[in-house]
KOLNU-576392 format. One record per residue: residue in one letter; x, y, z of N, C-alpha, C, CB in turn. Coordinates in steps of 0.02 Angstrom, whole numbers, plus 32768, in hexadecimal, padded with zeros to 4 digits. Each point is the difference from the previous one (the first is absolute). Glycine has a CB too. Layout:
AXYZXYZXYZXYZ/...
This chain:
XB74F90EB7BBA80327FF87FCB802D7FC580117FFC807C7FE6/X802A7F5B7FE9801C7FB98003804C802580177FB17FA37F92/X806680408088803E8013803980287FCB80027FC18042804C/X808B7FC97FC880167FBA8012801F8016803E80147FC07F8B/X7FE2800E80A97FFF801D805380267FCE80207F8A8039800C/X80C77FD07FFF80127FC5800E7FFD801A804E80487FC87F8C/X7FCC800980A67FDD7FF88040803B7FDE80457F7F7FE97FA7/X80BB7FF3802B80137FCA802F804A801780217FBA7F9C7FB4/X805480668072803D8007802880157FC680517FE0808E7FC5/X80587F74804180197FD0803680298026803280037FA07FAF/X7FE88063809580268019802F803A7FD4800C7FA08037802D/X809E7FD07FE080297FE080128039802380377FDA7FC77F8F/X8021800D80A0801C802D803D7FE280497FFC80737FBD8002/X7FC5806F80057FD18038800A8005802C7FBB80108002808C/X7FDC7FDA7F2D801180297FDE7FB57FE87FD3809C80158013/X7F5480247FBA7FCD7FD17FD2801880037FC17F998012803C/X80597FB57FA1801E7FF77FBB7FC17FE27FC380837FE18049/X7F9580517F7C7FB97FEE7FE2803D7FF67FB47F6F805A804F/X80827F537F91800B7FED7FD67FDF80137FB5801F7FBE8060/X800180507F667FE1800D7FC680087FD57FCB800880628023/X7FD37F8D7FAA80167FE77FCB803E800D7FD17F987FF78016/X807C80357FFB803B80187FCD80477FE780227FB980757FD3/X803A7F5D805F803B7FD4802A801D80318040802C7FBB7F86/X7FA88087808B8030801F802B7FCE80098052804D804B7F82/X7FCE7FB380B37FE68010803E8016802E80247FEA7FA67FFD/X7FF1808C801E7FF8802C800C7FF4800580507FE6800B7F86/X803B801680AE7FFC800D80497FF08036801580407FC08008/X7F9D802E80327FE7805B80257FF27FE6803E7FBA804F7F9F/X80518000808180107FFC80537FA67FE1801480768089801B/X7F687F977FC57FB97FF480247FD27FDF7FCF800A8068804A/X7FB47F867FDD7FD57FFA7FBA7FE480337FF57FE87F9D8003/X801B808B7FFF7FE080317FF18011800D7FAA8001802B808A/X80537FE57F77801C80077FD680087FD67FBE801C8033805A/X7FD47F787FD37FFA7FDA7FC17FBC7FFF7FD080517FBD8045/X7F8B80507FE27FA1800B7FEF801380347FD37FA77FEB8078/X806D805B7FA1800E80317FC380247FFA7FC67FF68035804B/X80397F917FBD80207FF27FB97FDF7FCB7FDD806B80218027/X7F677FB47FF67FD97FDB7FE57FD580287FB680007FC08087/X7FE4807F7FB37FBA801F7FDB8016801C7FB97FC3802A8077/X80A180007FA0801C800A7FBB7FF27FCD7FC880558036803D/X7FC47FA27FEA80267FD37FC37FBA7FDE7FCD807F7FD38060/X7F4880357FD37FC97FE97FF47FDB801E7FC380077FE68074/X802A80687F977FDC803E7FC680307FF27FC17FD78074805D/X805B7F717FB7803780097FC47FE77FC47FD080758032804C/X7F6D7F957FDD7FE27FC17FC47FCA801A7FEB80227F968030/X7FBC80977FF57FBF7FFC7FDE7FE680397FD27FEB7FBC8060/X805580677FA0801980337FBD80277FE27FD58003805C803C/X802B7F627FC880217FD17FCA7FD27FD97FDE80607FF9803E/X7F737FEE7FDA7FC57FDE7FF87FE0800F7FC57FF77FFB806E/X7FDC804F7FA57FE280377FE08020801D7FBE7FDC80158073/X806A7FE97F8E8014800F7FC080107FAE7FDB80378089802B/X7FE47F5680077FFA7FBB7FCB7FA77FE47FDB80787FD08060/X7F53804C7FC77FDF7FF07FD67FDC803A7FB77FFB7FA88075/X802780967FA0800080327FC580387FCB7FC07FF380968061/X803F7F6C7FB880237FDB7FD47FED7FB47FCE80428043805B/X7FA57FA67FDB7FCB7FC17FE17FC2800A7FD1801B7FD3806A/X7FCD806E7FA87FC47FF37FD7800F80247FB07FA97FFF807B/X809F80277F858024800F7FD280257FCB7FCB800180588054/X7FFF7F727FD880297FBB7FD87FC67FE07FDE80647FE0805B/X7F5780157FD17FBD7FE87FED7FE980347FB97FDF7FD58092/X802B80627F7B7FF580347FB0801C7FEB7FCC8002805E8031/X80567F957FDF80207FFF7FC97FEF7FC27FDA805580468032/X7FA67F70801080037FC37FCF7FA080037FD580747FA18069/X7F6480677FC27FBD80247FC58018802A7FC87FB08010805F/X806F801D7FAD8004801F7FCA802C7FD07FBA7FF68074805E/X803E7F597FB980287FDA7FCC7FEB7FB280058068805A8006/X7F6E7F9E80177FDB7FC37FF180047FDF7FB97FB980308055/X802F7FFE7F8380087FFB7FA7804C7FE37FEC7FAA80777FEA/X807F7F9E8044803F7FE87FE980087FAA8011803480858017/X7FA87F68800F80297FBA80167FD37FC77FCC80238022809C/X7FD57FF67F207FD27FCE7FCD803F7FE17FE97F8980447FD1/X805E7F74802080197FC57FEB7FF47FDF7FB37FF37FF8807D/X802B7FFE7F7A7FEC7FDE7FBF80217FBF7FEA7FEA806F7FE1/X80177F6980557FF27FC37FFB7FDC7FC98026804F802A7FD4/X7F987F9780217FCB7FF67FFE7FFE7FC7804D7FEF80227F66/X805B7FE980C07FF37FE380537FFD8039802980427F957FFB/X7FB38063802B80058047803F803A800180287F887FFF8015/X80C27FDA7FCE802A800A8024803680397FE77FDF7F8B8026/X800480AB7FAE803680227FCF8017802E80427FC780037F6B/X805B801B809F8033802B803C7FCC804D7FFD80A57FC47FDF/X7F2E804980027FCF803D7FFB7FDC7FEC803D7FF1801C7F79/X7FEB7F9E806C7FD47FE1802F80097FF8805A7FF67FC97F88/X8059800B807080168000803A7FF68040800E80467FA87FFB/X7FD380977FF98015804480227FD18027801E804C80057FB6/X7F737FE8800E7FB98020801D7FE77FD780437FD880227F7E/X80257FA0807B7FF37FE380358028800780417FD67FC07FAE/X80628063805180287FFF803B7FE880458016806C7FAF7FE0/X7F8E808B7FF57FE1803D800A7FCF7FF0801F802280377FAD/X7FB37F9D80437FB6801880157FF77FD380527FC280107F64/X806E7FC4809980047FD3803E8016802C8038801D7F957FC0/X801B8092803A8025803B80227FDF80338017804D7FEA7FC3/X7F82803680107FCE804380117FD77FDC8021800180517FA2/X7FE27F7E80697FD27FDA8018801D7FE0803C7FC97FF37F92/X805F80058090802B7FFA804780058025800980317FC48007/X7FFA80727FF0800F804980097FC4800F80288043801E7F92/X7F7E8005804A7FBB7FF5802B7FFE7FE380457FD77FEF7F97/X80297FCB805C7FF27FD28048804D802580357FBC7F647FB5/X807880AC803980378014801B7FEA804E8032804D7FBB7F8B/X7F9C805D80547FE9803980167FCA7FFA8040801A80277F85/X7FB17FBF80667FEB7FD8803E801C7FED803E7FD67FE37FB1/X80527FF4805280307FD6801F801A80478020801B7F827FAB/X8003809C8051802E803480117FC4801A804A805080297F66/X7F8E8000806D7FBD8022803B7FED7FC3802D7FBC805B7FA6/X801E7F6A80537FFB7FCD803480367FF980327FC47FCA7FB0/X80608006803780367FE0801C8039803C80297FE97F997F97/X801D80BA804B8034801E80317FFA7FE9805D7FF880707F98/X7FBE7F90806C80067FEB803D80167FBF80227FBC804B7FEC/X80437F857FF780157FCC800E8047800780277FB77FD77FA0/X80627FDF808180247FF7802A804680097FD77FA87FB9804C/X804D803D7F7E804C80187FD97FEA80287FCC804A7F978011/X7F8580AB80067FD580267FDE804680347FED7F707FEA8043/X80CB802B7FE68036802D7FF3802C7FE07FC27FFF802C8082/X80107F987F9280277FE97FAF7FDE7FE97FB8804E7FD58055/X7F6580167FCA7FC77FFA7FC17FF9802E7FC37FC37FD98059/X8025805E7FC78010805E7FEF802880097FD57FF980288063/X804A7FD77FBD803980117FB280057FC87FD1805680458043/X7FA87F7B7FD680157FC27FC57FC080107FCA803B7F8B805C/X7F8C80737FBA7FD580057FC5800480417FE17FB67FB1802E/X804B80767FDE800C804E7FD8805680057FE47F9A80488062/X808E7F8B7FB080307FF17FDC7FEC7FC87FB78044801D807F/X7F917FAC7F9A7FD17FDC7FCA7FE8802E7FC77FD67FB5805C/X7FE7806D7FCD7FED802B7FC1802480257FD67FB980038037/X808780137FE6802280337FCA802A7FC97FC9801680778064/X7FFB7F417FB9802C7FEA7FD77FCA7FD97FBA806C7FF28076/X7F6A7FF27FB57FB97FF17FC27FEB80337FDB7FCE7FB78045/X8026809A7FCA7FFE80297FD2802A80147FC97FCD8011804F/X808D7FD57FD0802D80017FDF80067FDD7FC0801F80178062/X7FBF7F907FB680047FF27FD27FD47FF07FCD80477FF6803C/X7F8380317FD47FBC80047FC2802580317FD37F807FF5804B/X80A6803B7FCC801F80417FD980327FE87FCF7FF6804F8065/X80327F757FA8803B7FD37FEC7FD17FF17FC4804F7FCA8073/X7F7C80117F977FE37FED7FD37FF780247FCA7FDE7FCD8047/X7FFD805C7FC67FE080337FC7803E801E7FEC7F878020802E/X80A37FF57FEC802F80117FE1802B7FC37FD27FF8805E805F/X80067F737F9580107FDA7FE47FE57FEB7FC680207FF78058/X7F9980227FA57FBE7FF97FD0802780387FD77F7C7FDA804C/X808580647FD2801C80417FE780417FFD7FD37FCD802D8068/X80557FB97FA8803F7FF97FEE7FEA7FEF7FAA80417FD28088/X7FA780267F527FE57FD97FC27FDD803B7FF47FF67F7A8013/X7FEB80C17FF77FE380237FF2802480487FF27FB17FB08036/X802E807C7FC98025803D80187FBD803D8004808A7FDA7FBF/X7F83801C807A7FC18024802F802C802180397F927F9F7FEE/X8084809780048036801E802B7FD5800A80558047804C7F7F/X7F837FD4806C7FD08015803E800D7FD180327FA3802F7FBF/X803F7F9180287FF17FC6803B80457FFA800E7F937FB67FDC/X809E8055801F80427FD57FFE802480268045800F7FE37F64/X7FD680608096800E804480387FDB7FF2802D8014805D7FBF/X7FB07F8D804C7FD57FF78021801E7FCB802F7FAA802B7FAD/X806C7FA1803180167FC2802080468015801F7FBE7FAB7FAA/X805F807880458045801D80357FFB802F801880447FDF7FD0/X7F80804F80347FDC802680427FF77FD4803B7FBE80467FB4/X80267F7080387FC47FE6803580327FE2800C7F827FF97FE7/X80B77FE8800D802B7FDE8021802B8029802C7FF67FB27FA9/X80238087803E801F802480407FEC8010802C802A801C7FD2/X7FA47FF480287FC2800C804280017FC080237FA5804F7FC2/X804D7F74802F7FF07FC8801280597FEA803F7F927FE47F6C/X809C8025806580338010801B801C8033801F7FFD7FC47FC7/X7FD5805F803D8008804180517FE37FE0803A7FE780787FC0/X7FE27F70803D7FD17FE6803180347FB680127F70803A7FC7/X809C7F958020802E7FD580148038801480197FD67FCA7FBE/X804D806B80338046803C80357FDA800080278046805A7FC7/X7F927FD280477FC6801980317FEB7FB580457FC1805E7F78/X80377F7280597FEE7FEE804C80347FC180227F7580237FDF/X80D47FDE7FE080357FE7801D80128019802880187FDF7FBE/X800A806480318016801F803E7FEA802D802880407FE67FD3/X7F76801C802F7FE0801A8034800A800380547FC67FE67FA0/X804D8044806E802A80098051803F7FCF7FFD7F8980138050/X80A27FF37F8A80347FD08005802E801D80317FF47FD37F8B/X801A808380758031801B80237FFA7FFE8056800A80467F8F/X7F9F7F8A808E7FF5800E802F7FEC7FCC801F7FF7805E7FE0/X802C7F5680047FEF7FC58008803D7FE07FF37F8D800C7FE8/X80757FB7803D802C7FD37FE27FED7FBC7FCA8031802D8070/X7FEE7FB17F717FEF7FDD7FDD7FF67FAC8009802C80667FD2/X7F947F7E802B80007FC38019801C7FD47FCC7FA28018804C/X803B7FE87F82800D7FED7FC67FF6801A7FC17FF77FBE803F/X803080297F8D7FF580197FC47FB97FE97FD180848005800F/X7F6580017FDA7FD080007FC180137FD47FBC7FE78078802C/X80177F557FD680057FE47FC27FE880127FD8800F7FC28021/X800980287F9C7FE6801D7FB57FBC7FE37FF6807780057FC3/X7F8C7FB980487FBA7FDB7FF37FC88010803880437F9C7FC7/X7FCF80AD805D7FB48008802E7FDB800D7FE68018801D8049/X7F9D7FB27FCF7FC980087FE57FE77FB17FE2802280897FEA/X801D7F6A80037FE17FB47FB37FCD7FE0802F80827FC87FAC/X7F748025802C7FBB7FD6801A801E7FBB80067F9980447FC0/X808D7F9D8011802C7FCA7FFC80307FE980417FF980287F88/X80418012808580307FFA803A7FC880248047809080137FA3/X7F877FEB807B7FFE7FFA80588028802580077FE97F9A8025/X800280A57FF7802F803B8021802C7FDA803C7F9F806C7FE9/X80A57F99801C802C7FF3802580308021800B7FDF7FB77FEB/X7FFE80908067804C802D7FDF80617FE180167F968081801A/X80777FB57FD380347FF8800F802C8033802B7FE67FC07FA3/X8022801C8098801E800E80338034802D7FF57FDE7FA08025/X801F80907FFD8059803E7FFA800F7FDF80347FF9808D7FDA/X80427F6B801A80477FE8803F801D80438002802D7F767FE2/X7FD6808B806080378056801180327FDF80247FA880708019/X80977FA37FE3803B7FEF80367FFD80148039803E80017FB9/
């Protein structure tokens, strides 16, 4: 079964410290202890994961199912239907390759902060295929889909709580999380907490 297994920790003096994507690091007397919080934390993505892609293939239903909605009727392909479908279908179609990425790459050398940034990705790209269609919606009145789409977003926005502050009460904070994590455009650059 597809898993996400993150792996990496740093002894330092006599302590071990295992960094996460959600900006926070985490200490323990032994490794023993850090290996065991690894394997957690390892279960907690790969149960966030698992429901982000229940959730995805729920966003993939809905925009099939309203496909019919994004018709045009005029005669360039730049009418804002067009754009919207095309951004939908560009989005579900990363999303995919995203998912991927997650199972490969957890192991990697920055396999612990890889992990949450992209499963923070997928939920915000699912977010905004939902933006979409709900925007298609808005012109209609199709109450169903409209519930549907503020089901899948709160959910979507549990799982983003979920892996912000995941062990926050038991870590300190390296850095914060910018809004734009993920773009493909900007370059993650966190940002440093200063403590007095």
């Amino acid at each position: 079964m597809k898993h996400v297994k993150i792996t990496k920790y740093h002894k330092l003096n006599k302590v071990y410290v295992v960094y996460l994507g959600n900006g926070t690091a985490h200490t323990f007397s032994n490794e023993v202890k850090a290996k065991n919080f690894l394997c957690i934390t390892s279960n907690f993505l790969t149960k966030n994961l698992y429901s982000l892609r229940l959730i995805y293939s729920e966003c993939q239903n809905l925009f099939n199912r309203n496909w019919g909605y994004f018709a045009h009727n005029k005669k360039t392909m730049s009418s804002n239907n067009v754009i919207d479908e095309r951004f939908c279908i560009e989005n579900l179609r990363s999303i995919e390759d995203q998912f991927d990425l997650v199972i490969k790459r957890s192991d990697f050398t920055n396999g612990n902060y890889f992990a949450f940034q992209k499963q923070q990705l997928i939920s915000r790209m699912c977010k905004d295929v939902i933006l979409k269609l709900d925007k298609v919606h808005k012109k209609k009145s199709n109450a169903f889909d409209r519930f549907a789409f503020d089901d899948l977003f709160e959910r979507l926005q549990h799982i983003q709580n979920a892996l912000t502050n995941y062990s926050q009460r038991e870590a300190y904070e390296l850095f914060t999380l910018p809004i734009h994590v993920g773009d493909n455009e900007t370059e993650f650059i966190p940002e440093l907490r200063v403590t007095a």
